[in-house]
C-alpha positions, 0 to 999 in steps of 0.5 A: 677370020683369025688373026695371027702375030706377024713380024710387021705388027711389032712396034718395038714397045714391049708393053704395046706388043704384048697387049696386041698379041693379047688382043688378038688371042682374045679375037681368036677365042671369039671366032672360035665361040662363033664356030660353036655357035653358043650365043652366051659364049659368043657374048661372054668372049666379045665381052671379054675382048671389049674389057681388053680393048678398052684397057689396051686403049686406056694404056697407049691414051695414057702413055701418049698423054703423058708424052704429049703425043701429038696425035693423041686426039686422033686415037682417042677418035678411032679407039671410041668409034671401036668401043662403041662398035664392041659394045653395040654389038655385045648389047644385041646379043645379050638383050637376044636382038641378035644371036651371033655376030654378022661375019662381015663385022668380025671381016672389019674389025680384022682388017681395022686391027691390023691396019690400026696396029701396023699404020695408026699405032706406028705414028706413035712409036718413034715419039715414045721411044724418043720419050724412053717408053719401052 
């Protein structure tokens, strides 16, 4: 279930690259708590991942903003449908409904992270390199 930086992830926006190699050393120190099996660290690391995510988010919403992307809406969509996920699931584990995170659930959001890095956040790159994000 780890995730690994491949050549494809990379858009070309130095900043959005390096929050998506954080990103997915974030993930992989939550696999690697769930390989533990400490319900506490397993919170604690999809806490930390979720506080990630949500900056991450926070940055390329307010880039697109401030370039008038106009996909912008879209994101805002898929970024709150992933938030909400993270924290449903942080919240069971800290509230004890839950004692690890379902294999399934980590299997998606693998397959979103990459599928959103290397289709959905490559809609934006050619505008924002246009508007001379770097």
């Amino acid at each position: 279930m780890r995730l690994t930086w491949t050549p494809n992830m990379a858009t070309g926006i130095a900043s959005m690259d390096a929050e998506h190699r954080n990103l997915i050393a974030a993930h992989n120190d939550l696999v690697e708590a769930l390989a533990d099996g400490v319900a506490a660290d397993v919170a604690a690391s999809l806490g930390r991942l979720l506080a990630m995510t949500q900056d991450h988010f926070r940055h390329e919403e307010d880039v697109m903003r401030a370039t008038a992307f106009s996909g912008l809406s879209r994101h805002e969509v898929e970024h709150d449908l992933i938030i909400t996920e993270f924290y449903n699931a942080r919240h069971r584990l800290l509230g004890g409904v839950i004692r690890t995170l379902d294999p399934a659930m980590m299997r998606q959001f693998k397959r979103w992270f990459v599928d959103h890095v290397t289709e959905m956040d490559f809609d934006y790159v050619a505008h924002l390199l246009d508007h001379g994000v770097e």
